[in-house]
FIVOTI-953424 format. One record per residue (C-alpha): x, y, z; residue number from 0. Coordinates in Angstrom, 2 decimals. Layout:
N
east north up n
X Y Z NUM;
...
END
This chain:
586
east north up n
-6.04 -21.52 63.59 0;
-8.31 -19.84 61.34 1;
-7.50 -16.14 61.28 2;
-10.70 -13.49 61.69 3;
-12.56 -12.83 58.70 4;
-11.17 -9.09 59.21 5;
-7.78 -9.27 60.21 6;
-6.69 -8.29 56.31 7;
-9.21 -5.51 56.19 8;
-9.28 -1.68 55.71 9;
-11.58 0.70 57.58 10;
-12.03 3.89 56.37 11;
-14.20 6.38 58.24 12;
-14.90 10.37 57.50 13;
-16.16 12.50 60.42 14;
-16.10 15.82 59.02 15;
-19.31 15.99 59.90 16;
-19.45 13.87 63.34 17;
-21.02 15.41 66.16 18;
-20.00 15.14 69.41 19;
-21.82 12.23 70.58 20;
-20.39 10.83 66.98 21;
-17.08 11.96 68.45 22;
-17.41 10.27 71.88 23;
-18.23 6.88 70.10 24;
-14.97 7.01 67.56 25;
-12.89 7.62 70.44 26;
-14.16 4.50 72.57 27;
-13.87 2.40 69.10 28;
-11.09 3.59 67.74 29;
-9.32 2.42 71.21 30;
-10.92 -0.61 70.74 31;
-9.51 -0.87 67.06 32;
-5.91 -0.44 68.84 33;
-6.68 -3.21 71.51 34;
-7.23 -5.48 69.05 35;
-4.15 -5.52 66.98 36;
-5.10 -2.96 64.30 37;
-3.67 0.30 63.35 38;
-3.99 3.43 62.19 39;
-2.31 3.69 58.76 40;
-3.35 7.39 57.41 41;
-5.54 10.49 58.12 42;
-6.24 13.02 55.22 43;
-8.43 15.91 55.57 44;
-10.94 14.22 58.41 45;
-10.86 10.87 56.76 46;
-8.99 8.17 58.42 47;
-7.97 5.09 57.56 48;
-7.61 1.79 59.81 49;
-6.12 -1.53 58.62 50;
-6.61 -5.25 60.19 51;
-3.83 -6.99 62.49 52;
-2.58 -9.04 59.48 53;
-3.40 -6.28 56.69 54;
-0.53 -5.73 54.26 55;
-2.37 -3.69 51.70 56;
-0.64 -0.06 50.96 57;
-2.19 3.05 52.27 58;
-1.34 6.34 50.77 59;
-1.73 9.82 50.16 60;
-1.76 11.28 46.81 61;
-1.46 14.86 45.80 62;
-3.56 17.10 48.99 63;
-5.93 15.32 50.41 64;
-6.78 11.94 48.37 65;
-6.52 8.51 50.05 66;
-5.29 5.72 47.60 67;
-5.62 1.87 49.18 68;
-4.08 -0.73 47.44 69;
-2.58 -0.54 44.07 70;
-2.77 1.87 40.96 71;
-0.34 1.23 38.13 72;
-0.19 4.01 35.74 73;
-0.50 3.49 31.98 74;
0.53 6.72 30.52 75;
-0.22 9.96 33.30 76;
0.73 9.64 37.36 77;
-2.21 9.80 39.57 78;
-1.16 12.90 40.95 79;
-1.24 14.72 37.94 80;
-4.66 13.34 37.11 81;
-5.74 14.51 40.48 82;
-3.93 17.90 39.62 83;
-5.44 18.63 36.41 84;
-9.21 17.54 36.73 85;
-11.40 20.00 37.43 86;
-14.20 17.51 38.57 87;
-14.52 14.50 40.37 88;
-16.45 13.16 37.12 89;
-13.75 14.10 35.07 90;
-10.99 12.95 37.77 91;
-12.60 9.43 38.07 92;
-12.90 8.67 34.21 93;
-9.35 9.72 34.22 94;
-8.17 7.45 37.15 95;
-9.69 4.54 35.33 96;
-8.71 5.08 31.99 97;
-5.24 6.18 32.49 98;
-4.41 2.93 35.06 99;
-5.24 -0.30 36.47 100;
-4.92 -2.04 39.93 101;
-6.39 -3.55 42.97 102;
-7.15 -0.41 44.44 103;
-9.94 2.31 46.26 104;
-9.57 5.58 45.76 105;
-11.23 7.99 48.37 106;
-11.08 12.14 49.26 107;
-13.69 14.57 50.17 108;
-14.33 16.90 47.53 109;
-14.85 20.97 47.25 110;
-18.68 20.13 48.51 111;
-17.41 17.89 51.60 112;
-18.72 15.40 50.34 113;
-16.99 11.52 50.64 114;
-15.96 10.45 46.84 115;
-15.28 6.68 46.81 116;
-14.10 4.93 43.69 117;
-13.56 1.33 43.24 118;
-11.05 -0.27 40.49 119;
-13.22 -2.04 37.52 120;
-11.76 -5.38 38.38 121;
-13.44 -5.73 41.45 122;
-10.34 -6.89 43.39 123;
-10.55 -5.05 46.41 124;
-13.88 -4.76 48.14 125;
-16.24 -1.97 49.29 126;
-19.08 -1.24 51.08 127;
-20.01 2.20 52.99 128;
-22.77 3.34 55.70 129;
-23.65 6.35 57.71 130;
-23.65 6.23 61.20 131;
-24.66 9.41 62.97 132;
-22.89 12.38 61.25 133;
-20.17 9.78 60.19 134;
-19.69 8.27 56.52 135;
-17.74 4.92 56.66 136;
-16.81 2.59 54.41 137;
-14.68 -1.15 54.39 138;
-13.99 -4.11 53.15 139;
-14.72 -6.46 56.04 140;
-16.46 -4.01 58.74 141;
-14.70 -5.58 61.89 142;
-16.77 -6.72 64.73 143;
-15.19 -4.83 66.96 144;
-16.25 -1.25 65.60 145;
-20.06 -2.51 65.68 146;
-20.82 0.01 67.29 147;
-20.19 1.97 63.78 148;
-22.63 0.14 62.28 149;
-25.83 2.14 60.87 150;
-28.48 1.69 63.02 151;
-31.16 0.35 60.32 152;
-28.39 -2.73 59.71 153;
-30.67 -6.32 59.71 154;
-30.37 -9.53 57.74 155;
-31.73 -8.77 54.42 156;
-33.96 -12.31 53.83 157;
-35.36 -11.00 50.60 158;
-31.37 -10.64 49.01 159;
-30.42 -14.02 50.67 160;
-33.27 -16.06 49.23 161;
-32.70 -14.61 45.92 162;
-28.57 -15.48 46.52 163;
-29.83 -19.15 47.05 164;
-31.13 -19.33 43.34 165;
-28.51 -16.90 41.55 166;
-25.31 -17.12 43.99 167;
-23.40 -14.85 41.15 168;
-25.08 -11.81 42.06 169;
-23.41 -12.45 45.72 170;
-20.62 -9.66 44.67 171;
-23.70 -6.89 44.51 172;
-26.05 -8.07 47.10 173;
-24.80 -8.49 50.41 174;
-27.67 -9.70 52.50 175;
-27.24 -7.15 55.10 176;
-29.71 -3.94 54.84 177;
-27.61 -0.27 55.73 178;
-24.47 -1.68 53.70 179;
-24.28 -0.24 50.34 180;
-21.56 -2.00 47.19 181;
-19.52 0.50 45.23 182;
-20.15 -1.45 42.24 183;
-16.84 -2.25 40.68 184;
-16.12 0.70 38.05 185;
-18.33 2.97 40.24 186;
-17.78 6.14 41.78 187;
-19.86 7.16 44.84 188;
-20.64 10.78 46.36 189;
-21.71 10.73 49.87 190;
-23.33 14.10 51.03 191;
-26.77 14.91 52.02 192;
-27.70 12.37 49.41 193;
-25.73 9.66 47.35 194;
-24.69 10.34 43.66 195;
-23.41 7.03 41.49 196;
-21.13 7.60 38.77 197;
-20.94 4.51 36.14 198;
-16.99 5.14 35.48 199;
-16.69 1.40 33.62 200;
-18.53 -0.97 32.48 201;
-17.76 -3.81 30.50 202;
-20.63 -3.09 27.76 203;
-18.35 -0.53 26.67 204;
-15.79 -1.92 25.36 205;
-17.94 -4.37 22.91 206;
-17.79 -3.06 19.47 207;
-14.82 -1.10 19.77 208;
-11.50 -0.94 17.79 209;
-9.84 -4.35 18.54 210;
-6.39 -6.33 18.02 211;
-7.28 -10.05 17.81 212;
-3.87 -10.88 16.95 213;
-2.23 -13.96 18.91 214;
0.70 -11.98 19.62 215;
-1.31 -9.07 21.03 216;
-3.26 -11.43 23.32 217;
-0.59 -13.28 24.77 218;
1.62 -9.94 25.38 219;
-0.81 -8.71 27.56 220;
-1.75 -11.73 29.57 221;
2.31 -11.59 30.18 222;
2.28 -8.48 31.18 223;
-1.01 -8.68 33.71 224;
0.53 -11.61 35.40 225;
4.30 -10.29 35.57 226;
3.13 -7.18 36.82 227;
0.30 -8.59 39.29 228;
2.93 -11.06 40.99 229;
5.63 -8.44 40.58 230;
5.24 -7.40 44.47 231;
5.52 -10.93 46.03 232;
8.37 -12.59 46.32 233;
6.43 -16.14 47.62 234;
3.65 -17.47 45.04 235;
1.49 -20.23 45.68 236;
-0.44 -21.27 42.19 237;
-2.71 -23.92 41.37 238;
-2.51 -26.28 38.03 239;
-5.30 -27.88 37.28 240;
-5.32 -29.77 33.96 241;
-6.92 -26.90 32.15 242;
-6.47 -24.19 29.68 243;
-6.47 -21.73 31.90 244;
-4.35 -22.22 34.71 245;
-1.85 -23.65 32.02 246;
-1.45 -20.38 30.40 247;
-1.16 -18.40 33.76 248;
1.18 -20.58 34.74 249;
3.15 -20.57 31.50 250;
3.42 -16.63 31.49 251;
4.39 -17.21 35.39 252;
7.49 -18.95 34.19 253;
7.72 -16.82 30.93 254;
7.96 -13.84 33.62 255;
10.59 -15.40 35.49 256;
8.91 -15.89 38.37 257;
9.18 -19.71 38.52 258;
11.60 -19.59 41.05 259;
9.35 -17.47 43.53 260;
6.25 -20.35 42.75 261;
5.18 -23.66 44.01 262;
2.01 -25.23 42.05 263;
-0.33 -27.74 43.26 264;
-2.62 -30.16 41.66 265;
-5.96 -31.28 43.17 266;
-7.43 -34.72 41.93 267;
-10.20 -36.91 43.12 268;
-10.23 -40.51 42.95 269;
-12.27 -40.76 39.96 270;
-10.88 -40.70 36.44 271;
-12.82 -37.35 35.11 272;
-11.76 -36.12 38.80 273;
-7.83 -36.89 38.08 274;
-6.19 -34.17 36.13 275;
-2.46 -34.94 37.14 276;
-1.17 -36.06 33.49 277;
-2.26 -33.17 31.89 278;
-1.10 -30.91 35.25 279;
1.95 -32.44 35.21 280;
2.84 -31.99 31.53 281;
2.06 -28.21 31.39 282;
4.46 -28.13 34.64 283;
7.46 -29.74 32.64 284;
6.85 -27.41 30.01 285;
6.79 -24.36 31.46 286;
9.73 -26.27 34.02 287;
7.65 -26.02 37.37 288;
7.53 -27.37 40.38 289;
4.15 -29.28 41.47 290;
2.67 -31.11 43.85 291;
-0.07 -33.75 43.61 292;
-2.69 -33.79 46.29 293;
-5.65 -35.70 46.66 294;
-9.10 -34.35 47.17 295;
-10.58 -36.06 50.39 296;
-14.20 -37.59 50.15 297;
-15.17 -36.06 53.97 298;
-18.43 -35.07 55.72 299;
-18.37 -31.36 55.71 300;
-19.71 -30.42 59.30 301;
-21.19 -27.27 60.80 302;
-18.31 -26.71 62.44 303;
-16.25 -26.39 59.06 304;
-18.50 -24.28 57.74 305;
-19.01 -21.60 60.55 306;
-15.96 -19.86 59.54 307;
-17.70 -19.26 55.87 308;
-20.49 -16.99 57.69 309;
-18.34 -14.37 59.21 310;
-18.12 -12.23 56.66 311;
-20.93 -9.51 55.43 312;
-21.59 -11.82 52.61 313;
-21.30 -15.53 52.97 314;
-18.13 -17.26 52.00 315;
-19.45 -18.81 49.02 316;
-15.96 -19.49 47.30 317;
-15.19 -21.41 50.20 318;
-17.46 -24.05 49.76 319;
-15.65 -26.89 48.99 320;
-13.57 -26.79 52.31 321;
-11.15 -29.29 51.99 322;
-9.70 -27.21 48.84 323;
-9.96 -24.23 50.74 324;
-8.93 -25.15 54.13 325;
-5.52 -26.94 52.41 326;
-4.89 -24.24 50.16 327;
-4.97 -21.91 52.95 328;
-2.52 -24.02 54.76 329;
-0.20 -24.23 52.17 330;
0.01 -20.68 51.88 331;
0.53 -20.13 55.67 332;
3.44 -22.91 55.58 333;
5.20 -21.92 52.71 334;
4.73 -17.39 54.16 335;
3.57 -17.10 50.68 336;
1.73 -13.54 50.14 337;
-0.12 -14.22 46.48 338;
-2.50 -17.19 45.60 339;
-2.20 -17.00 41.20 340;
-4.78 -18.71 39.52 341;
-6.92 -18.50 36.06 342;
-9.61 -18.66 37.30 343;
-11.93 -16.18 34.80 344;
-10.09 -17.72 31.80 345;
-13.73 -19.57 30.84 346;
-15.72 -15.87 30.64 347;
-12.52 -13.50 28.86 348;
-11.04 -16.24 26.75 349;
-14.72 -18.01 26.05 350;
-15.12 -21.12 26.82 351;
-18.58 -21.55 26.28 352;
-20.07 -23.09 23.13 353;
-22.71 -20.88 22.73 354;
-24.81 -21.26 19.42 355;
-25.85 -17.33 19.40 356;
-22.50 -16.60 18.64 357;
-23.39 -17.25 14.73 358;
-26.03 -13.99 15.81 359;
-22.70 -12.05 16.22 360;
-21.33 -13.31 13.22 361;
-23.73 -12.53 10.82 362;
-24.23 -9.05 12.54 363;
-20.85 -7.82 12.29 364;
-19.57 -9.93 8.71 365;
-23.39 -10.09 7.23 366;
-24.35 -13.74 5.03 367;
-20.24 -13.08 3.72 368;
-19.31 -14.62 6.71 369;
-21.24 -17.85 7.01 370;
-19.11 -20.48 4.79 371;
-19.79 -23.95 4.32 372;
-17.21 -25.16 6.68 373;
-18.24 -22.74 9.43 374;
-21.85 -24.30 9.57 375;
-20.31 -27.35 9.90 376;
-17.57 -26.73 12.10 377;
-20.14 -24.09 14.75 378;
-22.49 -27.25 14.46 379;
-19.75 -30.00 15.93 380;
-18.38 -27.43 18.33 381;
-22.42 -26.85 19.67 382;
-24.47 -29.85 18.78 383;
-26.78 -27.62 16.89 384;
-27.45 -28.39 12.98 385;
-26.74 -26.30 10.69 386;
-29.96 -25.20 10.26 387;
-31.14 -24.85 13.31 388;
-27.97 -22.38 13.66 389;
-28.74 -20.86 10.14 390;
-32.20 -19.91 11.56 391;
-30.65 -18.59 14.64 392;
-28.41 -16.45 12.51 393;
-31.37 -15.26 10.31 394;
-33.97 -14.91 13.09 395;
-32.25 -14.26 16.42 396;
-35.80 -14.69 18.85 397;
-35.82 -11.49 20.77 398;
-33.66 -11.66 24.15 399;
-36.32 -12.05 27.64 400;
-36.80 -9.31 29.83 401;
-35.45 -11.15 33.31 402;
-37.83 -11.05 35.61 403;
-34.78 -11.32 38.35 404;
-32.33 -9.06 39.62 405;
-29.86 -8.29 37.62 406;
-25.95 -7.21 38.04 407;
-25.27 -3.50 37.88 408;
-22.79 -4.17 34.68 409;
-25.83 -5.78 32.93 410;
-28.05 -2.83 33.06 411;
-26.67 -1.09 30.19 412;
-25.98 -4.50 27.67 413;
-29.48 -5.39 26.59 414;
-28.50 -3.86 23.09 415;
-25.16 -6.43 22.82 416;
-25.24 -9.08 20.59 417;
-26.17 -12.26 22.33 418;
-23.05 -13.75 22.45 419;
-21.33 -10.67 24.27 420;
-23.63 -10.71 26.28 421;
-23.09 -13.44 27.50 422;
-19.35 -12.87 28.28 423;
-20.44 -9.92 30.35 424;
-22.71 -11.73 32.06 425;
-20.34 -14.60 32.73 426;
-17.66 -11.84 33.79 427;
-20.27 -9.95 35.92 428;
-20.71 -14.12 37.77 429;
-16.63 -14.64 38.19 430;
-16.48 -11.27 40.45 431;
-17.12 -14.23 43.32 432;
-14.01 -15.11 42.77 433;
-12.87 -12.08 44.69 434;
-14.76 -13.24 47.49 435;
-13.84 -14.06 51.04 436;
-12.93 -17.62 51.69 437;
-9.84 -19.07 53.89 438;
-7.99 -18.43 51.16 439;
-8.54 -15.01 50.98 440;
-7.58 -14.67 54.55 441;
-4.09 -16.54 53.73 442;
-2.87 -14.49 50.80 443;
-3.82 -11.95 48.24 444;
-5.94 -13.56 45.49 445;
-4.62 -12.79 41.68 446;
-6.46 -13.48 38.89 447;
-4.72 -12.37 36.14 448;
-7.37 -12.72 33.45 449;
-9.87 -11.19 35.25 450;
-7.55 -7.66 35.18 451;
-8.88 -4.53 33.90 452;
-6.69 -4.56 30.55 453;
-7.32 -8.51 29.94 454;
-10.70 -8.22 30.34 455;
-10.88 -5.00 27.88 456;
-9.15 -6.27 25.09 457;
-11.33 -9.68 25.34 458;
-14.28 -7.63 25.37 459;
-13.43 -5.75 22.46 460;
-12.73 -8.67 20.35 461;
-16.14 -10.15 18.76 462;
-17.30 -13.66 19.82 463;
-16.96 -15.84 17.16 464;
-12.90 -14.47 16.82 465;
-12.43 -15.41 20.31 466;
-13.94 -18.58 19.58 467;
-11.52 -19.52 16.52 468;
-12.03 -22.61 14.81 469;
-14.80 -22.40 16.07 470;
-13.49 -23.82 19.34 471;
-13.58 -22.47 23.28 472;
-11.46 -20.30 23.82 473;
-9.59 -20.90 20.58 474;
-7.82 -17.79 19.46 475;
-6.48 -18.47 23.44 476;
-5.00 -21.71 22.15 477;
-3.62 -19.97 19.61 478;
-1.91 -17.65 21.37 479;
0.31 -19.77 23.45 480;
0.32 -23.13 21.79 481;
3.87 -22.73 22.53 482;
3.88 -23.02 25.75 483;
1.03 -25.30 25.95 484;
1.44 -29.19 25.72 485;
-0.48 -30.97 22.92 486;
-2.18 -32.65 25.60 487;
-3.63 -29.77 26.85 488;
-3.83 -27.20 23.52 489;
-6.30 -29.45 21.48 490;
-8.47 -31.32 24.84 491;
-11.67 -30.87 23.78 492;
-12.99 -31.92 26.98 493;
-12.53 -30.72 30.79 494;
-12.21 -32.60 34.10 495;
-15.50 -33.36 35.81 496;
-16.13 -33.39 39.63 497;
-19.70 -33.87 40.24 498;
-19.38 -36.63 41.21 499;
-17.15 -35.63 43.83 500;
-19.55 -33.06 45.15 501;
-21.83 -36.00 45.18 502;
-20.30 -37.89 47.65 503;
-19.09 -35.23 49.77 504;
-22.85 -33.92 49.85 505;
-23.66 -37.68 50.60 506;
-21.64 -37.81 53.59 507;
-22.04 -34.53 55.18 508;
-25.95 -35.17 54.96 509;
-26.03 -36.01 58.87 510;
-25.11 -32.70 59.23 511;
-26.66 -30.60 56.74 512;
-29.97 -32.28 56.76 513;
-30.83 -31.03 60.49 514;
-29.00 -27.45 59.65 515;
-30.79 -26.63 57.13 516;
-34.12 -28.17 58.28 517;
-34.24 -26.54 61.73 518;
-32.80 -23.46 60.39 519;
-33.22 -20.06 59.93 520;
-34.32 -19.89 56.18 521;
-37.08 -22.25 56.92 522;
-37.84 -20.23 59.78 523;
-38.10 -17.05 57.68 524;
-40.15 -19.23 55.11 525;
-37.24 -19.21 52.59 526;
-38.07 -22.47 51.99 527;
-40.81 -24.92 52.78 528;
-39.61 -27.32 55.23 529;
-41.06 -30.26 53.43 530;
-39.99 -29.89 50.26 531;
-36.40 -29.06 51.31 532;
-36.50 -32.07 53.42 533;
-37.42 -33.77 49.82 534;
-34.94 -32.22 48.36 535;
-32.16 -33.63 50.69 536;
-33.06 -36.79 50.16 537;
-30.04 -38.80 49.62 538;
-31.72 -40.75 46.54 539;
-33.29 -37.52 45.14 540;
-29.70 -35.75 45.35 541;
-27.70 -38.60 43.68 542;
-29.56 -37.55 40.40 543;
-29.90 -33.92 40.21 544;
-27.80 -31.77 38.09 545;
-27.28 -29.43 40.98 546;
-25.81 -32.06 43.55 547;
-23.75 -29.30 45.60 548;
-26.70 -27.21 46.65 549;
-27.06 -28.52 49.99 550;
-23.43 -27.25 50.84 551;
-24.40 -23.95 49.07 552;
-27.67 -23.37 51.53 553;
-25.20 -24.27 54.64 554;
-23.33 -21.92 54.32 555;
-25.74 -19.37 53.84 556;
-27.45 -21.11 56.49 557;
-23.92 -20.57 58.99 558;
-24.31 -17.16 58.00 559;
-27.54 -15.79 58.96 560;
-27.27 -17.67 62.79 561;
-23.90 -15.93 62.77 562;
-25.28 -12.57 62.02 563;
-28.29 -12.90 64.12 564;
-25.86 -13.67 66.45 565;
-23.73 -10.83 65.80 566;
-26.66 -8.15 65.80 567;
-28.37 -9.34 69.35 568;
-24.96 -9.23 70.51 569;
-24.81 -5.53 69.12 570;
-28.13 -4.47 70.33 571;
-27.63 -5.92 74.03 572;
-24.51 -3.68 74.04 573;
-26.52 -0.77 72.65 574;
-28.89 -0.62 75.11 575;
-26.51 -1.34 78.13 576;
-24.67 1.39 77.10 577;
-27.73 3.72 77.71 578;
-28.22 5.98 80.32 579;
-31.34 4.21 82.33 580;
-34.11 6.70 82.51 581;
-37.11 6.64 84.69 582;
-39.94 4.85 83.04 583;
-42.52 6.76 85.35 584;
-44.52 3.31 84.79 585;
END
């Protein structure tokens, strides 16, 4: 059984302010809340917090009257005497984020009653908040059954969706619901009369700073991220793919003698660039780990696979290839594991991609000094550039275009970076989907080591083209723990492929997608044109193009919006019943 899309959430709701017709509506949800399994974990100073039936994330109060949910690990100064000794919650918040790192939200109402809400820079932990009335709320996963809650503007934003059907990494800032606002990760919020938005973090900041790019210094820290990430959970469920990534998380898994606590699995598909298990199975032996080789079914993915992916207030994009998901989330429920480790964000910190504008970096931190013969040639293999072609790059960088769409919040301040950090931040800005709800996410905490707050800050701080040694992806990575890493694995040049996977999964579950998506809502709304999608799904027309998996993309944002509509009729009818019936004197 598929467990609700809320059943790990928090609620948190502050009704310092609530009227009495505010107060009349808590009560009847907050019994409702009870009926259904969940519980109330803390109340602070008006502000209370409720957590899911299956919830396991800590709830506590720190110093007077602040609310801490989830994790803060301190680096040098407790969080109660940061709370203690700032004067401000400006000065508290840059504190809080500089002086720790987590999975965490950190919440109190300040001098000015107003609701402060800050969210950890990794992202791990989500949060959205509303008004309702004279009540300020804010959640994870609002639950269904405290719709009532809900602000009363709430309505399927189609605007954000079609845009999320061309640029699915902006997902993490743009839920397509109007009335729910993000904390942006790194973000501070001040809910009063009006809402304030503190930048705490960003990951802009950190480029051009002091930086150690020292092997040893790079592969202490991962250590440390990981050990202290899995620390809590005694049951780990990991994934080993075949590449660099997940063999390094792995490796510090076992070098943080957690092995024993850890089962790995493999995923292949029947196709040789789809088959990873030799190079899976050799970082296992060396890192002495136990894995398991499963095979990646070619199935039809239905409508009735995907309807679980649209419960949630954004759609459960990182659940889109459902047999993975739906497996995964089964292993963890078999084996009672509590953590799912992966690397996945190892591509954006570690930098994987061979990007020529890198050379643009070079040159503007080393000048022509650092442009040897050998680099030329070596930055020309790695890219399949020239030389001179990357020699004019270097010389003549063309000027970076204004986007014309929507942009991440953590972009807004990076125009200025050199291309090639750029490009890590906007790659880092994309992997915050990996936070994202999918069955998964129900199963078992998701922890991605290399997308922590200190990994990502020392990456960011070390230029391109030293990240890139050799130049190579991710090569000062390789560097780091070559030993730990098999040959096979520490000098691939190449990674496993699984379009063509995709392919056929898309080519079977056409039967069901085609009439889904064609008698659906988008084209309804005129998100698309019905005849050109219906091109578009052609099976011939799909076996070529580059973006093969689209199709199982739009269905699930396709599952979402009938579930929603669904979900807001449901809301209204219950609304309006719930009125007193008044004499229409027609």
């Amino acid at each position: 059984m598929t467990p609700a899309v809320d059943a790990r959430a928090y609620l948190l709701i502050d009704s310092s302010h609530a009227t009495p017709a505010d107060r009349d509506r808590l009560d009847q949800v907050r019994r409702d809340l009870l009926a259904a399994g969940w519980r109330s974990a803390l109340v602070v100073d008006h502000i209370e917090v409720f957590l899911g039936p299956n919830a396991i994330v800590a709830v506590r109060q720190v110093h007077r009257r602040h609310i801490q949910i989830g994790t803060w690990r301190p680096s040098d100064r407790s969080l109660s005497s940061i709370i203690g000794t700032s004067r401000t919650a400006g000065s508290l918040g840059s504190e809080v984020v500089r002086s720790g790192w987590g999975r965490y939200i950190l919440a109190w109402r300040d001098d000015e009653s107003r609701l402060v809400l800050i969210r950890d820079p990794s992202g791990a932990i989500d949060c959205v908040w509303w008004r309702s009335g004279g009540l300020k709320l804010a959640s994870d996963q609002p639950p269904e059954v405290a719709d009532a809650l809900l602000p009363p503007e709430i309505a399927i934003d189609w605007e954000v969706l079609a845009t999320l059907s061309n640029d699915p990494g902006l997902l993490s800032d743009r839920p397509p619901l109007r009335g729910l606002n993000v904390v942006t990760p790194g973000d501070m919020v001040l809910l009063g009369d009006t809402m304030e938005r503190h930048a705490l973090w960003r990951p802009s900041r950190f480029v051009g700073t002091a930086f150690d790019d020292s092997p040893d210094a790079l592969r202490t820290l991962v250590d440390q991220a990981v050990a202290v990430s899995l620390a809590p959970h005694e049951r780990i469920q990991g994934e080993i793919s075949g590449g660099l990534d997940s063999a390094i998380v792995s490796g510090s898994v076992a070098a943080a003698g957690l092995g024993a606590r850890a089962r790995f699995v493999n995923y292949f598909a029947d196709w040789n660039e789809g088959d990873e298990r030799a190079y899976a199975l050799a970082a296992a032996e060396k890192s002495g780990l136990r894995l398991e080789a499963a095979r990646k079914p070619v199935a039809a993915i239905t409508e009735a696979l995907l309807r679980p992916l649209g419960e949630g207030i954004r759609p459960a994009l990182h659940g889109v290839d459902v047999a993975y998901d739906r497996d995964v989330a089964r292993r963890l429920r078999k084996g009672r594991a509590t953590a799912l480790v992966t690397g996945q964000g190892g591509d954006a910190v570690f930098y994987q991609a061979p990007e020529p504008r890198i050379v643009v970096d070079r040159r503007r931190r080393e000048g022509l000094a650092g442009f040897r013969p050998r680099y030329w040639g070596d930055m020309a293999r790695w890219t399949r550039h020239s030389a001179w072609t990357l020699a004019r790059l270097a010389l003549w960088p063309p000027p970076r275009k204004p986007s014309a769409a929507p942009l991440h919040p953590w972009l807004g301040d990076a125009a200025d970076l050199p291309p090639g950090k750029y490009g890590q931040v906007h790659r880092l800005a994309n992997c915050q989907l990996f936070w994202s709800d999918c069955l998964r996410a129900r199963a078992a905490d998701l922890i991605h080591p290399l997308l922590s707050q200190p990994v990502m800050e020392h990456c960011l701080a070390i230029p391109a083209d030293r990240l890139t040694l050799g130049p190579r992806d991710r090569g000062l990575a390789r560097k780091a723990f070559a030993g730990r890493l098999p040959p096979s694995i520490a000098q691939r040049r190449d990674k496993g492929d699984l379009g063509r996977f995709y392919g056929h999964v898309v080519q079977r579950s056409l039967p069901d997608l085609r009439p889904l998506l064609m008698d659906g809502l988008m084209v309804e709304h005129r998100l698309f044109d019905r005849v050109e999608l219906g091109r578009d799904l052609e099976p011939e027309r799909l076996l070529w193009s580059p973006g093969a998996n689209r199709p199982l993309l739009l269905g699930v944002l396709e599952v979402w919006a009938r579930r929603w509509t669904q979900r807001l009729e449901a809301r209204w009818r219950t609304e309006i019943s719930s009125q007193p019936i008044q004499d229409a004197r027609v």
